[in-house]
VEXLUM-128328 format. One record per residue (C-alpha): residue number from 1; residue in one letter; y, z, x. Coordinates in pm, 1 decimal. Each point is the difference from the previous one (the first is absolute). Layout:
REM residues N
@roza=NUM vexse=a py=Y pz=Z px=X
...
***
This chain:
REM residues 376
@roza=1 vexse=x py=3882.6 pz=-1099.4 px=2901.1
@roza=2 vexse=x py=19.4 pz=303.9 px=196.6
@roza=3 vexse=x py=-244.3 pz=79.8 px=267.4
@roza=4 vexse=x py=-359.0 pz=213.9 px=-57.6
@roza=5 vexse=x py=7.5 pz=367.7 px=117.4
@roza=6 vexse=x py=-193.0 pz=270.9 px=-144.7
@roza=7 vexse=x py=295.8 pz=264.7 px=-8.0
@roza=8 vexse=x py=156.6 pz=-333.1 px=-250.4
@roza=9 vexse=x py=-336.6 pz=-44.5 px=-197.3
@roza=10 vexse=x py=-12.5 pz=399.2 px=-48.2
@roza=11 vexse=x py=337.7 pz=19.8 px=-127.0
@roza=12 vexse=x py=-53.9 pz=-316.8 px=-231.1
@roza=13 vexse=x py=-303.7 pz=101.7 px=-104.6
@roza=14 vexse=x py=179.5 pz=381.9 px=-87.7
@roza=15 vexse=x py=294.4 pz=-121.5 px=-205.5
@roza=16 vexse=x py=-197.8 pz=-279.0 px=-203.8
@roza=17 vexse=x py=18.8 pz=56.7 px=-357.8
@roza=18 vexse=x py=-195.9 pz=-152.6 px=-267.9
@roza=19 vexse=x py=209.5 pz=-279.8 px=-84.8
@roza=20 vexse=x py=-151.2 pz=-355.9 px=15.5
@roza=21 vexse=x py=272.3 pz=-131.4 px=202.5
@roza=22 vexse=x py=-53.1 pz=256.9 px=251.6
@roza=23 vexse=x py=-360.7 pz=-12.1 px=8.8
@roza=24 vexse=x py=65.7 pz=-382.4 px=59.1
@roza=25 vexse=x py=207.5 pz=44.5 px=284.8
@roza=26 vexse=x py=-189.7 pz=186.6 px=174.6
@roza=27 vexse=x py=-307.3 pz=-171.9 px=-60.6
@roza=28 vexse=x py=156.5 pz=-301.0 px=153.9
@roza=29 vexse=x py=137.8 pz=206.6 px=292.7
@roza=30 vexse=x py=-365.0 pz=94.5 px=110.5
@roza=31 vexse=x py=-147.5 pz=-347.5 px=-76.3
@roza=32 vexse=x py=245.2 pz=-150.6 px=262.5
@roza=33 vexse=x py=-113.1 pz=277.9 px=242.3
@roza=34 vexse=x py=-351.8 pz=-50.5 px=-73.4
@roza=35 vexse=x py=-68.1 pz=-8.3 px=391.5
@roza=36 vexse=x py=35.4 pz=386.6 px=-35.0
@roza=37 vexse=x py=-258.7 pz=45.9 px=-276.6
@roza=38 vexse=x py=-192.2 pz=255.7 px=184.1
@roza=39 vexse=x py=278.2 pz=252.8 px=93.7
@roza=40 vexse=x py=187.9 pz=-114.8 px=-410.7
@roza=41 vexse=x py=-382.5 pz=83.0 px=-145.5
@roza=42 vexse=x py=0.5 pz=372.6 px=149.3
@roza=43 vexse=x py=350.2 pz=54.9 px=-45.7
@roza=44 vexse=x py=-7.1 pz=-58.5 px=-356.6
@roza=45 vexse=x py=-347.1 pz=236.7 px=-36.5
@roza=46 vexse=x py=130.3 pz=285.9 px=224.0
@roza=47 vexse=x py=373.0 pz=-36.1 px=-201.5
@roza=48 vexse=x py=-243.3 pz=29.1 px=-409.4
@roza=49 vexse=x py=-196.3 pz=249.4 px=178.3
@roza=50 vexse=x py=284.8 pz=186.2 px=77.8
@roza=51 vexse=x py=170.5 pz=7.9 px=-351.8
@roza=52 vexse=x py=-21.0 pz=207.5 px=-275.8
@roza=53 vexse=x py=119.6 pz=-166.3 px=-308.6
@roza=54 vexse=x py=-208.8 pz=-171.3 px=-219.0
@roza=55 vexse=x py=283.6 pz=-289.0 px=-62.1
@roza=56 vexse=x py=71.0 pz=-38.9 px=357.8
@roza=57 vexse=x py=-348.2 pz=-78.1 px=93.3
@roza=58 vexse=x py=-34.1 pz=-234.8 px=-278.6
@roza=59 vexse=x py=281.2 pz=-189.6 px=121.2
@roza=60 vexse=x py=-132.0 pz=-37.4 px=346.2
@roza=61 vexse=x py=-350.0 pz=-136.5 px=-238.2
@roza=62 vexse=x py=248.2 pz=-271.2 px=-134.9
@roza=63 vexse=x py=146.1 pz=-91.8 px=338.0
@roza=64 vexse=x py=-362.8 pz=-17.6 px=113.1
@roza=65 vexse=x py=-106.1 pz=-228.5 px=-301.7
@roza=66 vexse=x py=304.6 pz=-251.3 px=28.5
@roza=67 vexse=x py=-126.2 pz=-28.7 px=380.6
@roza=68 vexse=x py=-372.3 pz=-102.4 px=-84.2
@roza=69 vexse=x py=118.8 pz=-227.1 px=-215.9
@roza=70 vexse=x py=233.1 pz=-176.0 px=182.9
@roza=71 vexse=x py=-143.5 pz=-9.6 px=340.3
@roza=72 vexse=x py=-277.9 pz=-228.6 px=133.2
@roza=73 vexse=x py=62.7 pz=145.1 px=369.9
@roza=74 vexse=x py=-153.3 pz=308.2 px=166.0
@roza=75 vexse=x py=258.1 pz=256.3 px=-175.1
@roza=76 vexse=x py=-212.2 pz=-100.7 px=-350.7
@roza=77 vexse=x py=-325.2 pz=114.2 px=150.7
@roza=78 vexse=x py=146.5 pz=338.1 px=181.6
@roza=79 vexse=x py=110.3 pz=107.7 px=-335.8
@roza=80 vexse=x py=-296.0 pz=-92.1 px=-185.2
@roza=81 vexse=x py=-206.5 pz=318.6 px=148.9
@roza=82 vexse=x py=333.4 pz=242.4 px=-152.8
@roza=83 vexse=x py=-123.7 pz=-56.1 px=-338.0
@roza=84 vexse=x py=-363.4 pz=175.3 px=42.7
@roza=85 vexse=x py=221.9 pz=299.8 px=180.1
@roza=86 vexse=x py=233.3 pz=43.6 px=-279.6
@roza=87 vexse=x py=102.0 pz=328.5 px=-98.7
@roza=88 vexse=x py=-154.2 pz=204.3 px=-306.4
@roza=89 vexse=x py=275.1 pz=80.5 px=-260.7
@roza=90 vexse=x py=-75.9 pz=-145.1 px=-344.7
@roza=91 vexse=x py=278.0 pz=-187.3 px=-7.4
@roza=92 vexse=x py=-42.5 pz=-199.4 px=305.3
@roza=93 vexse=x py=-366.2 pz=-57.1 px=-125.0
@roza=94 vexse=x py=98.0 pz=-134.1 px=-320.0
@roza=95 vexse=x py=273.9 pz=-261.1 px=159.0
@roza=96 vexse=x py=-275.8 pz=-95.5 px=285.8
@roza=97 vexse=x py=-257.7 pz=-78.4 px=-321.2
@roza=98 vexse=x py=326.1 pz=-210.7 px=-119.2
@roza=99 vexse=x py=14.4 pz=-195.3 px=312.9
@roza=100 vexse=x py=-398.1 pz=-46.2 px=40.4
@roza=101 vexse=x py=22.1 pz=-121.7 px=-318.7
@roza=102 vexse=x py=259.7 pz=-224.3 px=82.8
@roza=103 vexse=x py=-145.8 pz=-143.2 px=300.4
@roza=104 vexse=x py=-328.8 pz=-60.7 px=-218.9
@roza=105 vexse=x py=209.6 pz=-227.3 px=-251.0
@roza=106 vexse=x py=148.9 pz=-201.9 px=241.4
@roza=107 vexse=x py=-318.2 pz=-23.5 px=296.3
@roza=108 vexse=x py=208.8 pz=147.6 px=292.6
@roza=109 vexse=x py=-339.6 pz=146.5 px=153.8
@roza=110 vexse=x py=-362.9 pz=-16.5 px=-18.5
@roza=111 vexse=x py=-187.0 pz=190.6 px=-322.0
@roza=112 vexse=x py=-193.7 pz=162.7 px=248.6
@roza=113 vexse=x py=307.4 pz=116.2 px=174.3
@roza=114 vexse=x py=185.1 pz=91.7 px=-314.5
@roza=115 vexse=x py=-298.2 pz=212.4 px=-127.3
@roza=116 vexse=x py=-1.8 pz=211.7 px=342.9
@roza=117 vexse=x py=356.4 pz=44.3 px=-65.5
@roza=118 vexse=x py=-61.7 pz=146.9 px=-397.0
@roza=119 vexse=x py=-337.7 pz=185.9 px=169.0
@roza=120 vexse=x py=239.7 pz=194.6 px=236.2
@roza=121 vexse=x py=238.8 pz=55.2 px=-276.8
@roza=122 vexse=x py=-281.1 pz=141.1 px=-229.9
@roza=123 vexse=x py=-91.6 pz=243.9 px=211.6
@roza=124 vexse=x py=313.6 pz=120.1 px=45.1
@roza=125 vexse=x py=47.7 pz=46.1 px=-391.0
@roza=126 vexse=x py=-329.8 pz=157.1 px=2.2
@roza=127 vexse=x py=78.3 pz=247.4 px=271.1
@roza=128 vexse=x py=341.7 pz=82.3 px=-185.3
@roza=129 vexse=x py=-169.7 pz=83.3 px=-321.7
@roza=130 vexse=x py=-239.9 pz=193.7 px=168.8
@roza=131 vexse=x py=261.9 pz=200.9 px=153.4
@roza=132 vexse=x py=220.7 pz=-4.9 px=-331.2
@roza=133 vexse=x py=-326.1 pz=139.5 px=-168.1
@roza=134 vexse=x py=-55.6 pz=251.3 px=261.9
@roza=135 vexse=x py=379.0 pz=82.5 px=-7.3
@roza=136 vexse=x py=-56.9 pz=85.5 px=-409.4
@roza=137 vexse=x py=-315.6 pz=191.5 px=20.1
@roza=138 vexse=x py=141.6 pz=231.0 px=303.3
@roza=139 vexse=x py=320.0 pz=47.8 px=-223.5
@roza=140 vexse=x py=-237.3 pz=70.3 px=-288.7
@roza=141 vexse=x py=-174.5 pz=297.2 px=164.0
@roza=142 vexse=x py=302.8 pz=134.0 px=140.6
@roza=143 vexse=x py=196.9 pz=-8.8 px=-388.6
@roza=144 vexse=x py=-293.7 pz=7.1 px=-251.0
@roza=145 vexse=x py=263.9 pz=-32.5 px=-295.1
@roza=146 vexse=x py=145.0 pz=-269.1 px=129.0
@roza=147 vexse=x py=-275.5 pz=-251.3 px=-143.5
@roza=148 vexse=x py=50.6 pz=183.9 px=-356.0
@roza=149 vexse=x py=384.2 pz=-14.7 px=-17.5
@roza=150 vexse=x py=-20.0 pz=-403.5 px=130.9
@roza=151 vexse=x py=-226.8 pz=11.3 px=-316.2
@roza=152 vexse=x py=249.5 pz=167.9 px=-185.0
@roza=153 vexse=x py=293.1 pz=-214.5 px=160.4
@roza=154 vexse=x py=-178.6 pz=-310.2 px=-132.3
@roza=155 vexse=x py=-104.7 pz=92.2 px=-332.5
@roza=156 vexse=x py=420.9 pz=110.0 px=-48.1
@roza=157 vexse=x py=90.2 pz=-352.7 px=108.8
@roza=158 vexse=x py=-211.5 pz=-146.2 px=-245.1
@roza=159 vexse=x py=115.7 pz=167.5 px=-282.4
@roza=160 vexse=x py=283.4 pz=-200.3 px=-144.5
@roza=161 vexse=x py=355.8 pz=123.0 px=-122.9
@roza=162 vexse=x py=-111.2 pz=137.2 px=-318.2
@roza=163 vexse=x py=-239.2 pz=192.0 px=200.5
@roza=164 vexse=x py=-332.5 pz=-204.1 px=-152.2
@roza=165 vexse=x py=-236.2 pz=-142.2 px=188.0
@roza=166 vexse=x py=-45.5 pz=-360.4 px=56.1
@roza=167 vexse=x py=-261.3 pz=-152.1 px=-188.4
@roza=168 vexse=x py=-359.0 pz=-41.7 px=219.2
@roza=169 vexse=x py=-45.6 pz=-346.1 px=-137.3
@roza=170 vexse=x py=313.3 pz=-159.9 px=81.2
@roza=171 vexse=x py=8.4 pz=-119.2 px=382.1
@roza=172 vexse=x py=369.3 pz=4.6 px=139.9
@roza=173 vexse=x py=176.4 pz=-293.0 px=68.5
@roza=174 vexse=x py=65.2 pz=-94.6 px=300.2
@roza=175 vexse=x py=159.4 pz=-341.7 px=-47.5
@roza=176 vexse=x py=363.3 pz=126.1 px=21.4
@roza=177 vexse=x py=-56.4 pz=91.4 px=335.3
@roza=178 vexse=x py=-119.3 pz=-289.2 px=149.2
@roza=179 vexse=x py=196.6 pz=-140.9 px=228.4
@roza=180 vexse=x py=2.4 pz=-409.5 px=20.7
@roza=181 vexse=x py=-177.3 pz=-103.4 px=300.3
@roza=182 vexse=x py=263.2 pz=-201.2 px=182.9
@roza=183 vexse=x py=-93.1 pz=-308.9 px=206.6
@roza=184 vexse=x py=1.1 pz=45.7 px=344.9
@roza=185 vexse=x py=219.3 pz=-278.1 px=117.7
@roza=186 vexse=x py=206.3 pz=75.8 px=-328.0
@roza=187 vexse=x py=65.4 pz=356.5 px=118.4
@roza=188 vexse=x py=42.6 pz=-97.5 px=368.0
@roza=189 vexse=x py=293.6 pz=-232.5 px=-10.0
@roza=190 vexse=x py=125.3 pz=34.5 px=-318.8
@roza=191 vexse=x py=-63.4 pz=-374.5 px=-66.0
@roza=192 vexse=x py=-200.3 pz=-107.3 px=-282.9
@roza=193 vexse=x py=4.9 pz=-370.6 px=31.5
@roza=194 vexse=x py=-108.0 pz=54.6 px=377.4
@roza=195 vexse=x py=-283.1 pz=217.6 px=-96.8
@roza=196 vexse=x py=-133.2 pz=-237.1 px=-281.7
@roza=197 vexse=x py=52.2 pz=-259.8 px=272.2
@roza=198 vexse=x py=-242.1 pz=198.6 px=221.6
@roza=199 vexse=x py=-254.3 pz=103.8 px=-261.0
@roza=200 vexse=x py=-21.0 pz=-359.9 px=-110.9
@roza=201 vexse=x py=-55.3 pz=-102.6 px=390.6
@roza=202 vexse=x py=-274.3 pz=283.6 px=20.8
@roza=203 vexse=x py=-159.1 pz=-116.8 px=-310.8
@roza=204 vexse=x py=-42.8 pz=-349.3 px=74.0
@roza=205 vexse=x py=-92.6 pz=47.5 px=351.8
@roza=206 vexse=x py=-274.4 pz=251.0 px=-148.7
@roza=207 vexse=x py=-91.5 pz=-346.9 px=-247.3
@roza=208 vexse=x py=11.8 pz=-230.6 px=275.5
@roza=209 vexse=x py=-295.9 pz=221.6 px=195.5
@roza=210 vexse=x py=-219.5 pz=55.0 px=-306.6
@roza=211 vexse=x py=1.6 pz=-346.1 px=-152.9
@roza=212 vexse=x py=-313.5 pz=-169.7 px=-14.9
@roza=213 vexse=x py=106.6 pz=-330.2 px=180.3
@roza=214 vexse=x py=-412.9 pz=-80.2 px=-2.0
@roza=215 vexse=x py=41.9 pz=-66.0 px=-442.6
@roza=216 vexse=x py=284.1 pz=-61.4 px=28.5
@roza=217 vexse=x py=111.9 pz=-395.6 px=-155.3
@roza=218 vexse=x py=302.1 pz=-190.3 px=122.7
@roza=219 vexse=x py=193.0 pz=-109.7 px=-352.9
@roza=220 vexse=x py=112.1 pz=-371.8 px=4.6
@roza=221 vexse=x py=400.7 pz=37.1 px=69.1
@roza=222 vexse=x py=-84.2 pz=241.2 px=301.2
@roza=223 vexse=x py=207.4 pz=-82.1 px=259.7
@roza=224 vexse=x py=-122.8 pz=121.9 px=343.3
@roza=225 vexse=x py=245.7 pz=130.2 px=286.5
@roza=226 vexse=x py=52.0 pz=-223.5 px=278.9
@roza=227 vexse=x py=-120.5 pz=95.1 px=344.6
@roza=228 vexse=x py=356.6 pz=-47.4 px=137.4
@roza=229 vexse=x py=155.5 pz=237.7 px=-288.6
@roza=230 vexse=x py=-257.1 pz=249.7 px=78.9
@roza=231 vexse=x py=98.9 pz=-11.9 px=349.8
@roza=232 vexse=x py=387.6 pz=14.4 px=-95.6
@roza=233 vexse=x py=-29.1 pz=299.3 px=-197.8
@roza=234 vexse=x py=-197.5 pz=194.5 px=261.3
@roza=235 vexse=x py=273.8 pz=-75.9 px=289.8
@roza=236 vexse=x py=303.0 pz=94.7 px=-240.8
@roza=237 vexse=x py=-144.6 pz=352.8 px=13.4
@roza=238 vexse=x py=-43.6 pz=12.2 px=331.2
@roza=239 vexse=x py=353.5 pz=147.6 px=77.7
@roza=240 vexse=x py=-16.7 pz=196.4 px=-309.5
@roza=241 vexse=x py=263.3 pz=223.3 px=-70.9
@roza=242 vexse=x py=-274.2 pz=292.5 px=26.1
@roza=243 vexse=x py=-61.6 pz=-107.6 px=362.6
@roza=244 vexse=x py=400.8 pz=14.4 px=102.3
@roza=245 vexse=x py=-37.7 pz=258.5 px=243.6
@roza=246 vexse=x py=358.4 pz=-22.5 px=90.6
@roza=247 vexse=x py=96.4 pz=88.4 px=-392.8
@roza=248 vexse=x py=-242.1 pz=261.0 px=-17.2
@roza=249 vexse=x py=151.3 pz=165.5 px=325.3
@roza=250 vexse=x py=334.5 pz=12.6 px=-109.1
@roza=251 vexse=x py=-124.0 pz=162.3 px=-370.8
@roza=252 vexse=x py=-149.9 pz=236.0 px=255.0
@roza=253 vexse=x py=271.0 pz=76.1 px=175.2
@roza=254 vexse=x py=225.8 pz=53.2 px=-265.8
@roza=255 vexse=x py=192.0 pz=349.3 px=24.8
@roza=256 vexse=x py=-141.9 pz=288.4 px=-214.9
@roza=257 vexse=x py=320.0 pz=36.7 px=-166.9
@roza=258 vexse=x py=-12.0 pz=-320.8 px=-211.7
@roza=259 vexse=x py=-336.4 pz=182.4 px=-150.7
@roza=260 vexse=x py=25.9 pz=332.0 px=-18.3
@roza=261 vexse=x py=243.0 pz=123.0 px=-234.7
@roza=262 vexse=x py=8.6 pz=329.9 px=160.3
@roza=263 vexse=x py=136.8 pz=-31.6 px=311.6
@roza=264 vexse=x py=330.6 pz=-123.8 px=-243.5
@roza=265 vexse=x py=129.2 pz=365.3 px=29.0
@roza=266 vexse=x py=75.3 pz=-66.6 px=334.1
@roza=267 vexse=x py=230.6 pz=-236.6 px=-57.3
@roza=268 vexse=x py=352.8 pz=134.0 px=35.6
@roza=269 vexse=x py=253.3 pz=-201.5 px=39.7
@roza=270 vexse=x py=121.4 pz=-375.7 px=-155.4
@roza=271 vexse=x py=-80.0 pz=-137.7 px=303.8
@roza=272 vexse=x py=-376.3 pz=100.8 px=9.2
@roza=273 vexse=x py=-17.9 pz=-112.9 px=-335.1
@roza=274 vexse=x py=160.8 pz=-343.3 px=-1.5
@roza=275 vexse=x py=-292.6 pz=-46.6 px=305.7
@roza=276 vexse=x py=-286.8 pz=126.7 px=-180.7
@roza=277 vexse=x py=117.7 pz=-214.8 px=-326.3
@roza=278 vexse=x py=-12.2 pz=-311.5 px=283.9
@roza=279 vexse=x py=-304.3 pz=86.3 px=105.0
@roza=280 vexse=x py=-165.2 pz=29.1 px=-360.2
@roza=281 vexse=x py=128.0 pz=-311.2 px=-90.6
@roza=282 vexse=x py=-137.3 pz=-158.2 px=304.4
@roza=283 vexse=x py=-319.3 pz=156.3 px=-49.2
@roza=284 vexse=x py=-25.8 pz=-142.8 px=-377.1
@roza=285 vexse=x py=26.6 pz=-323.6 px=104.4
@roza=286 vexse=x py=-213.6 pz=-10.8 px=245.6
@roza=287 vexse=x py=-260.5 pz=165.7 px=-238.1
@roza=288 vexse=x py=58.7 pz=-263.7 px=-279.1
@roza=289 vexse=x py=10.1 pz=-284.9 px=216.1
@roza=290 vexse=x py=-356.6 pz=124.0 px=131.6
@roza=291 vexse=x py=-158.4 pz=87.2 px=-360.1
@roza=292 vexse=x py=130.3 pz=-334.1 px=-127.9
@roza=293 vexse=x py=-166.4 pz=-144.2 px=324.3
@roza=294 vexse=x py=-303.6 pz=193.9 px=-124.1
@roza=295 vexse=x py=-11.8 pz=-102.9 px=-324.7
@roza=296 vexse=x py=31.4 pz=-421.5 px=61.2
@roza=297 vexse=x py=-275.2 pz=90.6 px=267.0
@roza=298 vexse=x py=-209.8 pz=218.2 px=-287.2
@roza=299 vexse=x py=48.6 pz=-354.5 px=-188.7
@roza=300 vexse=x py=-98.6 pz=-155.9 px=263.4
@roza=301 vexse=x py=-323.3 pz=153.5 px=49.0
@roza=302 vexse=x py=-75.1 pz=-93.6 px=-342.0
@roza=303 vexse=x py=58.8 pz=-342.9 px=32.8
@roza=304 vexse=x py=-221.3 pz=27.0 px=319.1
@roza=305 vexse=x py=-281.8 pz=169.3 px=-201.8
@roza=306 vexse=x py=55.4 pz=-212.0 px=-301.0
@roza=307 vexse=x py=-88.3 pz=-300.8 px=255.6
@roza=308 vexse=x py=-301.7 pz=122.0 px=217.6
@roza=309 vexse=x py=-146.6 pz=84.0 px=-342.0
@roza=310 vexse=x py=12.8 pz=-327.2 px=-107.4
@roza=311 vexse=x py=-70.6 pz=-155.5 px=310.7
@roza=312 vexse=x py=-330.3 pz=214.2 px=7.8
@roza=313 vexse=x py=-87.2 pz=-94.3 px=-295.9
@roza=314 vexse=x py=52.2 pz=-324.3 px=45.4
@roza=315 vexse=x py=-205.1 pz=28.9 px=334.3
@roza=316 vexse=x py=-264.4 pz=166.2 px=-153.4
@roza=317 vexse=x py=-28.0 pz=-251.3 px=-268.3
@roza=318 vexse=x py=-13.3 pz=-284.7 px=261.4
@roza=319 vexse=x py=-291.0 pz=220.6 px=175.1
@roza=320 vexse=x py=-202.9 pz=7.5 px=-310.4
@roza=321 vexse=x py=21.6 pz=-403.4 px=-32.1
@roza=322 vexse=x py=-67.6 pz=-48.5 px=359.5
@roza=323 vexse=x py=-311.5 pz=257.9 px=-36.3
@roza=324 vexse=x py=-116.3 pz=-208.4 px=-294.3
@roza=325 vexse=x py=12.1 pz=-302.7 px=148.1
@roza=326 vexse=x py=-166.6 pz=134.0 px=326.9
@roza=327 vexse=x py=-243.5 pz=110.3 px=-238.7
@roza=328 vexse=x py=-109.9 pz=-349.7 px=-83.6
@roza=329 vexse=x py=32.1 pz=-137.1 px=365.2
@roza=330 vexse=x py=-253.2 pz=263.0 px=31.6
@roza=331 vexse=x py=-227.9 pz=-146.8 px=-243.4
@roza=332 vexse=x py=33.0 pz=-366.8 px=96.6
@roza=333 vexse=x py=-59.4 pz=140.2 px=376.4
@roza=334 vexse=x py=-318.9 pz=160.1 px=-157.4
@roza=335 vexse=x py=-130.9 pz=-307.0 px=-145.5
@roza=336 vexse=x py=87.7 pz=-190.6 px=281.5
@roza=337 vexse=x py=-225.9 pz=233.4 px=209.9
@roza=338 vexse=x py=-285.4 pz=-35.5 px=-220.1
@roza=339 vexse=x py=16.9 pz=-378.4 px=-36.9
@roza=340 vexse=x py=-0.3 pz=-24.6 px=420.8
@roza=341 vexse=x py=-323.5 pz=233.4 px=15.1
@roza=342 vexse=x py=-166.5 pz=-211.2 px=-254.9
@roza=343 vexse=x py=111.5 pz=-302.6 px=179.7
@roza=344 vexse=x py=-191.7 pz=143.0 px=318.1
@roza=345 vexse=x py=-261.4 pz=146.0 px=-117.4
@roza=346 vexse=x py=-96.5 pz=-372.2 px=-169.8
@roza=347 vexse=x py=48.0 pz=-124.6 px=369.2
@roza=348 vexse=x py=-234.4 pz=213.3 px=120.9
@roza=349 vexse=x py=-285.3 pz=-129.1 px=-258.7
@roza=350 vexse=x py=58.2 pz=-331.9 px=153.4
@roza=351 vexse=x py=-200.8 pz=-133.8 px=268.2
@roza=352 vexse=x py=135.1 pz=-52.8 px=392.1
@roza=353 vexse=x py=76.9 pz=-322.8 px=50.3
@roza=354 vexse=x py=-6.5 pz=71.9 px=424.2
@roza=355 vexse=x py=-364.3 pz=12.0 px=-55.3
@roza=356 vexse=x py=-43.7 pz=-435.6 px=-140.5
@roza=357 vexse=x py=-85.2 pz=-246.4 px=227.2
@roza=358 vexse=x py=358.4 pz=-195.1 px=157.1
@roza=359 vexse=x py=-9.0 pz=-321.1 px=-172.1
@roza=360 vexse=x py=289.5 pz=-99.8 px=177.6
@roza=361 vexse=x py=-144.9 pz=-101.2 px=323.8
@roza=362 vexse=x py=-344.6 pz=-140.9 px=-104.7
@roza=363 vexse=x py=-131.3 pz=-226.5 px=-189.0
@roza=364 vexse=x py=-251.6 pz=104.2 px=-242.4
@roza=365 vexse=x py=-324.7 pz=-212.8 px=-109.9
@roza=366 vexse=x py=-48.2 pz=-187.3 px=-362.4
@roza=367 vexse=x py=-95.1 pz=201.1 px=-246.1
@roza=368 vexse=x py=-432.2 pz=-43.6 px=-127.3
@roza=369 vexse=x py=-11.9 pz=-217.8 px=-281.9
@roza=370 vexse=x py=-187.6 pz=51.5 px=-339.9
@roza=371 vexse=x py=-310.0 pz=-224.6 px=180.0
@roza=372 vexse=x py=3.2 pz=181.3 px=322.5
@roza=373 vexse=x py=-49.8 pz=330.1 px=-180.7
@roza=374 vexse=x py=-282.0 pz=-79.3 px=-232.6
@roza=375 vexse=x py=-208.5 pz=-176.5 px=289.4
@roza=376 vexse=x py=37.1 pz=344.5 px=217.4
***
């Protein structure tokens, strides 16, 4: 992977184009130089600051996004800040509200930190409209006709082509237009099976955290996990194929030619071609053989989830029994306490036997008999 500079980061960060694969790449790039979060945090603020489309800034948002998500290092926390800096257009308001929401669904931050993020963003829409209204009312007073032939304007487009007006009563529908709301992961990669795969992972993950283990009642052919299969499943996914940093470096490093399909017009020659073709060929594989890696690790994590749910539950079953039946030691120890203090406190009714004469050492006189008593 080549080596950090910021006249390379400004140049990256300049030709990036929305693609996924691109974003990607260059998310990866900065995540292996997160030592330079500091000076890759301002770079990318002074280089948004400094454009002017719309489109351009929202791809440096994207590039941004796939960083928090993917980093746990210091680079994750020097972008965080960007997103209560963002810019004002519409547009890039409405794709941040996207993202917030996305982070919400899947917990990447706090709801306290996600709600300063959508505070900041709300103020921004606020102090758009307030300009857009102050915009309107200044271009009102300058063209006083204008708001009369926008009246006119409208009531034209709602006559129909016979030139009658639509009926009051009858709403128009709207359902034609509607686009289908695609999945995410659908959308993404193009893979349906792999994004059922990961909804289904998210959903029972989101089960496996709200079930009620405390009601919950083991059936009879319940089959616990083993400690030692627990333990198995854990270690196999500890040189996951999302940890290969030595994969993930050479998807980084990839040339921009095997994703960008417009630097093709500067291919000239057979030669240059036959290359590139080598090189896109070589790139597929190695991006097949890392998504298949990805998805037997996606089934994986299943699996893994699959068995610390049971084994929880099987846990927390065992915890209730044991909690029972310390329950009754409890008792018994109770009982046990109260039979000892009635024990002594009948001791203590008793009288001290220090205090009689030894009878071990002495021998005492006869007794008085019946005769000796009555003479007395």
């Amino acid at each position: 992977m080549s080596t950090f500079s910021e006249e390379s980061l400004v140049k990256r960060l300049k030709e990036l184009n929305q693609t996924q694969q691109a974003i990607e790449t260059l998310s990866l790039w900065l995540i292996h130089h997160r030592k330079h979060h500091k000076r890759i945090a301002e770079v990318w603020m002074k280089t948004l600051l400094d454009l002017e489309k719309a489109s351009r800034k929202l791809t440096l948002l994207y590039l941004a996004n796939d960083v928090i998500q993917n980093s746990k290092h210091p680079l994750d926390a020097a972008f965080r800040h960007m997103y209560t800096v963002h810019p004002a257009e519409e547009k890039i308001l409405s794709s941040i509200g996207r993202i917030l929401s996305i982070w919400k669904d899947r917990r990447i931050y706090d709801e306290a930190v996600i709600g300063r993020f959508e505070k900041h963003k709300t103020q921004h829409q606020k102090l758009q409209q307030e300009k857009s209204k102050a915009s309107d009312k200044d271009n009102s007073i300058q063209n006083p006709n204008s708001h009369n032939n926008g009246d006119q304007k409208r009531a034209r487009k709602s006559l129909g082509d016979s030139g009658a007006p639509s009926s009051p009563t009858a709403p128009p529908d709207h359902s034609t237009h509607k686009k289908p709301r695609t999945s995410l992961s659908v959308s993404f990669n193009g893979d349906a099976n792999l994004g059922e795969k990961i909804a289904q992972f998210q959903s029972n993950q989101k089960g496996s955290r709200s079930s009620n283990f405390e009601a919950d009642v083991l059936p009879e052919d319940f089959k616990p996990p083993e400690h030692n299969e627990v333990i198995r499943a854990i270690l196999a996914l500890e040189n996951a194929s999302s940890t290969d940093a030595v994969v993930r470096e050479k998807i980084a490093s990839l040339p921009r030619e095997v994703s960008d399909a417009a630097l093709l017009q500067k291919v000239n020659d057979q030669h240059t071609l036959d290359s590139l073709r080598k090189q896109v060929e070589d790139a597929c594989n190695l991006l097949n053989a890392y998504n298949g890696d990805l998805d037997k690790e996606i089934t994986a994590r299943g699996k893994l989830a699959t068995i610390l749910h049971d084994f929880r539950r099987y846990n927390a079953h065992k915890m209730r029994e044991a909690e029972k039946e310390l329950e009754v030691y409890k008792q018994k120890l109770s009982s046990a306490i109260q039979v000892r203090d009635e024990v002594r406190r009948h001791a203590n009714k008793l009288p001290d036997m220090s205090k009689l004469p030894n009878v071990q050492g002495s021998r005492l006189g006869p007794l008085p008999t019946a005769g000796d008593l009555f003479t007395k």
